[in-house]
C-alpha positions as CSV (number, residue, x, y, z in Angstrom):
1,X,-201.5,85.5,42.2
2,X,-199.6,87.1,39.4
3,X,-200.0,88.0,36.3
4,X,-197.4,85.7,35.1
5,X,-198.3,82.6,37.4
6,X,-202.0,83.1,35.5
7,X,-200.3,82.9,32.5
8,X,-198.0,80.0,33.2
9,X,-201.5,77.9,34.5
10,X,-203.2,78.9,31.0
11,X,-200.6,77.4,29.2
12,X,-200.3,74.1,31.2
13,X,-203.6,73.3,30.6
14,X,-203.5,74.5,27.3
15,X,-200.4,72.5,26.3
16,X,-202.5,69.3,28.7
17,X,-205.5,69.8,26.5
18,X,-203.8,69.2,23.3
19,X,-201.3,66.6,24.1
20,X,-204.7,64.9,25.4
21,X,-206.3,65.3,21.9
22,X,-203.2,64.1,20.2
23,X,-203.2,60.8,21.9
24,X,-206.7,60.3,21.4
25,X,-205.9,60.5,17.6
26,X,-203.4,58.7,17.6
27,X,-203.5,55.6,15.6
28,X,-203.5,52.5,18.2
29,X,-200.8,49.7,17.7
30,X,-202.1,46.7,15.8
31,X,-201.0,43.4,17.6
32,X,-200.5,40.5,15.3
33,X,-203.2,37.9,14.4
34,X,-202.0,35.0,16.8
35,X,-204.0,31.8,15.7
36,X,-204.1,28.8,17.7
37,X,-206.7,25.8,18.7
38,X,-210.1,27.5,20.1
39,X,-210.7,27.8,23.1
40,X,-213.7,29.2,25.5
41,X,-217.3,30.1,24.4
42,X,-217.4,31.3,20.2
43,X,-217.9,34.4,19.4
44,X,-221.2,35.4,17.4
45,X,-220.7,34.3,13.8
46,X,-220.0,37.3,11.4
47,X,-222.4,38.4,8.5
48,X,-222.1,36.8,5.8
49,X,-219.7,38.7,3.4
50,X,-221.3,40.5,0.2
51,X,-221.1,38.6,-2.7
52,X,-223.5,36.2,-5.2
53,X,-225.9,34.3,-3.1
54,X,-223.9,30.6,-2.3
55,X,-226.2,26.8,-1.5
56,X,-223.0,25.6,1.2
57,X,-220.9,27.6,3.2
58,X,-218.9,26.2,6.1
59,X,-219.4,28.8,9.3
60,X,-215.8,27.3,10.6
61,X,-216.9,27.8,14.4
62,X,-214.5,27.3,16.8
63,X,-216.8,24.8,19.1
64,X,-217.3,22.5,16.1
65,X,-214.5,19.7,14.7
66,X,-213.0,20.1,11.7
67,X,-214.5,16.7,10.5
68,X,-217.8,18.5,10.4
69,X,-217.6,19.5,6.8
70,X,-214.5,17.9,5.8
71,X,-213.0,14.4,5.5
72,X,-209.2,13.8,7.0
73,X,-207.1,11.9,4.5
74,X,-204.6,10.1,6.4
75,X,-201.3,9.2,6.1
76,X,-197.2,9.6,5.1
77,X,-197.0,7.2,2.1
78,X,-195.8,10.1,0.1
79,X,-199.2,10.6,-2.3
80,X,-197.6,10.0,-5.7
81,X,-195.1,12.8,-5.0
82,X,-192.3,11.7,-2.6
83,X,-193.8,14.1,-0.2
84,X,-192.3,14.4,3.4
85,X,-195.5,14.7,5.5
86,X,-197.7,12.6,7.4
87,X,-201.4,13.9,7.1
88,X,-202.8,13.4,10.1
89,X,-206.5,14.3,12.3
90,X,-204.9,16.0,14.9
91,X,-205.8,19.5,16.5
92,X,-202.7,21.2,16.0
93,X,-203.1,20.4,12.5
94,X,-206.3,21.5,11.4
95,X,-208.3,23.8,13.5
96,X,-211.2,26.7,13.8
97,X,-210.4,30.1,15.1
98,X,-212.5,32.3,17.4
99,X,-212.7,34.4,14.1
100,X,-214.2,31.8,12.4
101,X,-211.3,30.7,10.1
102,X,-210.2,27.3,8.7
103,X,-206.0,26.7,9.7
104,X,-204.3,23.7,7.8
105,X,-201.2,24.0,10.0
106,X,-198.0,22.1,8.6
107,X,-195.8,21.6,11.6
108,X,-191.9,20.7,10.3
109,X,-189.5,19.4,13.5
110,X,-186.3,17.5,12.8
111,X,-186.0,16.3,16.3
112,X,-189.5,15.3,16.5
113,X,-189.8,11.0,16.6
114,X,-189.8,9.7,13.1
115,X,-193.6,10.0,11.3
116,X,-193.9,13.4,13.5
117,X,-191.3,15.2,12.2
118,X,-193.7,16.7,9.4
119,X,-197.3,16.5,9.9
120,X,-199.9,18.9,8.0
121,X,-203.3,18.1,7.2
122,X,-205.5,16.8,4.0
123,X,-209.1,17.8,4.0
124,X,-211.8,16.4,1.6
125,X,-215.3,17.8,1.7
126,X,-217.8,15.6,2.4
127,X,-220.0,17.7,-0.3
128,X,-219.7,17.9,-3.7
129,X,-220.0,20.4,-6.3
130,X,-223.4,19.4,-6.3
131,X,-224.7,21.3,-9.1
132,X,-224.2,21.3,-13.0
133,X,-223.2,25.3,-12.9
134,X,-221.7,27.3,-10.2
135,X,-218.9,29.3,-8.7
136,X,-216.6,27.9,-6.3
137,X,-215.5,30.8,-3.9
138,X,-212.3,30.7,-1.2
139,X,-210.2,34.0,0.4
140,X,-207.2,32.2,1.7
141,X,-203.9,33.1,3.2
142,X,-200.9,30.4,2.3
143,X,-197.8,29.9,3.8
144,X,-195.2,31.0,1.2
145,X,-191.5,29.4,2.2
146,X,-188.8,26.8,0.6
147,X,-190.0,23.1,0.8
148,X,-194.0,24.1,1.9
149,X,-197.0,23.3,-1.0
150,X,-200.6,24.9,-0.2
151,X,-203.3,23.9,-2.6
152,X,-206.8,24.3,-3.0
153,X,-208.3,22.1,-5.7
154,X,-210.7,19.5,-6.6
155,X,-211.2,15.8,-7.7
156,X,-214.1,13.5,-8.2
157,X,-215.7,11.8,-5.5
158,X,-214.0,8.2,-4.6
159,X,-213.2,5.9,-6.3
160,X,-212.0,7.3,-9.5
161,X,-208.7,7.2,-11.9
162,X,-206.3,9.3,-12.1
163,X,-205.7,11.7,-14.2
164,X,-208.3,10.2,-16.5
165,X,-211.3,11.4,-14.5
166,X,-209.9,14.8,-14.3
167,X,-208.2,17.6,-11.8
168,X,-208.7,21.0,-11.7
169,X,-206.1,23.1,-9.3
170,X,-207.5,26.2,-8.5
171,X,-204.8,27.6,-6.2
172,X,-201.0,25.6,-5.3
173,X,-198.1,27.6,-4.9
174,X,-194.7,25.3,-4.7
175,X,-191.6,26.2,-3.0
176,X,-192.3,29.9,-2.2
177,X,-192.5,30.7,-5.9
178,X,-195.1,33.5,-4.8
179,X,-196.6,32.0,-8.1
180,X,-200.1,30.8,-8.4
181,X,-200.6,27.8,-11.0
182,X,-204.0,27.4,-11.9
183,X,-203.9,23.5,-13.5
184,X,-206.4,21.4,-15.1
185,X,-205.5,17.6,-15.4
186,X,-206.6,14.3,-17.6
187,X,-206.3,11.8,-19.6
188,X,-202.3,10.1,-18.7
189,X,-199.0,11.0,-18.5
190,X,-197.5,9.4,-21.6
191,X,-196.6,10.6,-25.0
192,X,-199.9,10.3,-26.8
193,X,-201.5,12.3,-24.4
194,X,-198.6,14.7,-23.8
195,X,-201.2,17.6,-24.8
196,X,-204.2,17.1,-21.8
197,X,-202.1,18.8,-19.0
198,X,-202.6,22.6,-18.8
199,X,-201.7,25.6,-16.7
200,X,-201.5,29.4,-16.7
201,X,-198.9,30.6,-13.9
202,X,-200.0,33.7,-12.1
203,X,-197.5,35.6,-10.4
204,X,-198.6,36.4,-6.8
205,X,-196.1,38.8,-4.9
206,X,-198.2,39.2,-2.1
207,X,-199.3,35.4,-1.9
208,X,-199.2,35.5,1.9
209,X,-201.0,38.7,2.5
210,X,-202.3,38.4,6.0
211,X,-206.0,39.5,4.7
212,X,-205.9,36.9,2.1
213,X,-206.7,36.3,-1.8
214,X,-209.9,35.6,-3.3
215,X,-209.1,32.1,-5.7
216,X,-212.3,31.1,-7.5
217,X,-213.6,28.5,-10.2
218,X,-216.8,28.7,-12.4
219,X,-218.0,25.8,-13.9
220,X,-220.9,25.5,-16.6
221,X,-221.8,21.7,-18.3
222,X,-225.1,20.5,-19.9
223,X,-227.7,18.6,-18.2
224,X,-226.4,15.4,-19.3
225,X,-222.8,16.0,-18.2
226,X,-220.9,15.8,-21.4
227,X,-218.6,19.1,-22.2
228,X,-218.8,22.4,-20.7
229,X,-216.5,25.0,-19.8
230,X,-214.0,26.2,-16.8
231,X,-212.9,29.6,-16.3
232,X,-210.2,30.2,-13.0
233,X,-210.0,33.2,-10.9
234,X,-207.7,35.2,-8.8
235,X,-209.4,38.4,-7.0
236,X,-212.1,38.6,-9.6
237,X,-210.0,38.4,-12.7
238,X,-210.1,35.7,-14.9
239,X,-206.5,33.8,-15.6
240,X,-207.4,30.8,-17.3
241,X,-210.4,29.0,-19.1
242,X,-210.9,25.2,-20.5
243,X,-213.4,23.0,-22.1
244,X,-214.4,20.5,-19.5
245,X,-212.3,17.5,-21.3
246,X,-214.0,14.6,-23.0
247,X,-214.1,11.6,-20.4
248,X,-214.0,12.9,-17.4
249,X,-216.3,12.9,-14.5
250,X,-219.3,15.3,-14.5
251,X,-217.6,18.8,-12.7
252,X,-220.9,18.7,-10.0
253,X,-219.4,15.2,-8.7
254,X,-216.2,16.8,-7.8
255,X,-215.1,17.4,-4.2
256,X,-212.7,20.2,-2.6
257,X,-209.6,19.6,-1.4
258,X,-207.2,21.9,0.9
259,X,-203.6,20.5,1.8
260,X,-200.3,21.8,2.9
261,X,-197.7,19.7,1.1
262,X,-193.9,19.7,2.8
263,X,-190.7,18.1,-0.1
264,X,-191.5,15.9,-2.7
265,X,-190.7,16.1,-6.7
266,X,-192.8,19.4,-6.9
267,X,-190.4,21.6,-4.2
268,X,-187.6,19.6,-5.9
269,X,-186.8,17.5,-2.7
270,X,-186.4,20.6,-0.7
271,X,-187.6,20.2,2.5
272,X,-188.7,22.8,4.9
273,X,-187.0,24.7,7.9
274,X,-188.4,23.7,11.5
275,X,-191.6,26.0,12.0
276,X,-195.0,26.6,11.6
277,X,-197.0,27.0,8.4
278,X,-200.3,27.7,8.6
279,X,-203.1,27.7,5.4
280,X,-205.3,30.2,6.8
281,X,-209.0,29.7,5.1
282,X,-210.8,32.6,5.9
283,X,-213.9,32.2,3.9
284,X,-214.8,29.1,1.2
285,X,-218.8,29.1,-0.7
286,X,-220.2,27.7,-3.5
287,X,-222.6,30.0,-5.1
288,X,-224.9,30.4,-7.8
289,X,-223.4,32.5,-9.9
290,X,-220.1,33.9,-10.3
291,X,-219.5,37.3,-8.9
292,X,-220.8,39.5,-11.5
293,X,-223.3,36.6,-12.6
294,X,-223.4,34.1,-15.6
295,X,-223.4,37.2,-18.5
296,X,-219.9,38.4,-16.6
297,X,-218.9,34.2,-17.0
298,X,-219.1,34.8,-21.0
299,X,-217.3,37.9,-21.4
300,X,-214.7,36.0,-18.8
301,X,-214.6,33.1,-20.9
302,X,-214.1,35.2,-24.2
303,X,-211.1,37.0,-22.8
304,X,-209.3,34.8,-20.5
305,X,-206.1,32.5,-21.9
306,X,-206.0,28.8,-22.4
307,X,-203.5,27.0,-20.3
308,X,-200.5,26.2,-22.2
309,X,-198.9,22.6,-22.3
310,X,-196.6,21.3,-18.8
């Protein structure tokens, strides 16, 4: 064999060797997160995250109904908003992933029979806040789109009045305002009480990030239930703090509540285009502490704003 042929070998295993090595560096294509109903046997469940140590956290596995932790409110009789939707129990509305995630999925389809053209889901947990001081804890992903209203917030336990016995919103985001409107609710809605609805407004540009933002709520009331104070959270920083109101219902009676909202008065009658929108809960505790614990709470509560007036 020649010199030359030699030569011409060395380099094709040369240039072989190297275009190997490239592609073994080179960065794999991510496919995109496709969620859907489970389906086959459930993964392991994965370590709990780091964080303050929490008394109830929902494992969201995939072989295990929805009902489980939560309570389906029903229904399309609008919910004191002229909201489109009809909240029902179904699968395709609320569901578990293999990757042990919560999905509120609001479905909107104009040539769907009337009562399924929108359908979404309402959950309630069946627990409460249990405990006189703690820290409420979700990372969610929302759908952020004209006509579509995620929230994650809590009321008292059933039956109570409204607004009287109180409302805190922790996370809602109306009409894909990629705003966040941290709310805290009482007494009524007329003149002489014009004053007892508040709210900070929390711009969110990346509202639907596919990883999903950490929305969280401390709470801290005497033993006997009267006063206390609120502080809200948006990935660890503190947007808004309150006095827990005069009147209203002890905070560790209060239960969660995750919805997906399609029209009404709050997305101005708006109503959205057919598609999917799916509230993707990836991870929702109630913990001891707050993250930092209760001496990061009071330098939170000195800094953060009051909500201002609606």
């Amino acid at each position: 064999m020649s010199f030359s042929k030699q030569l011409d070998g060395f380099l094709n295993k040369a240039k072989e060797k190297i275009e190997k090595y490239q592609a073994d560096r080179r960065p794999q294509q991510q496919q995109p997160q496709q969620w859907g109903p489970p389906g086959g046997a459930p993964p392991p469940l994965p370590p709990h995250p780091s964080g303050p140590p929490f008394y109830w956290r929902p494992a969201f596995l995939p072989h295990e109904p929805v009902s489980q932790h939560f309570q389906h409110q029903l229904g399309d009789n609008g919910w004191g908003n002229n909201e489109a939707q009809n909240y029902t129990a179904e699968q395709h509305n609320s569901f578990h992933t293999p990757s042990h995630a919560l999905v509120l999925r609001a479905i909107a389809n104009r040539s769907a029979p009337p009562g399924q053209q929108y359908t979404s889901a309402r959950l309630v947990s069946h627990t409460t806040l249990s405990r006189d001081r703690g820290f409420l804890h979700a990372r969610i992903t929302a759908p952020c789109a004209r006509g579509v209203w995620p929230a994650f917030w809590l009321l008292p336990r059933e039956p109570f009045t409204w607004p009287v016995d109180g409302e805190a919103d922790i996370f809602e985001a109306w009409n894909g305002d990629r705003t966040n409107h941290s709310c805290l609710h009482w007494g009524h809605f007329n003149g002489e009480d014009w004053n007892k609805h508040r709210v900070v407004e929390t711009p969110i540009p990346a509202l639907d990030n596919p990883e999903g933002l950490w929305f969280g709520f401390a709470w801290d009331q005497p033993p006997d239930g009267r006063g206390g104070r609120l502080v809200w959270y948006i990935d660890g920083r503190a947007v808004m703090k309150a006095h827990v109101p005069e009147g209203t219902r002890r905070v560790s009676d209060w239960q969660i509540i995750l919805n997906v909202a399609m029209g009404g008065n709050v997305c101005q009658g708006i109503l959205p285009d057919d598609g999917v929108y799916d509230m993707v809960v990836h991870n929702l505790k109630l913990c001891d502490e707050p993250v930092g614990g209760w001496g990061c709470f009071e330098r939170d509560w000195h800094a953060a704003p009051e909500g201002h007036t609606m």
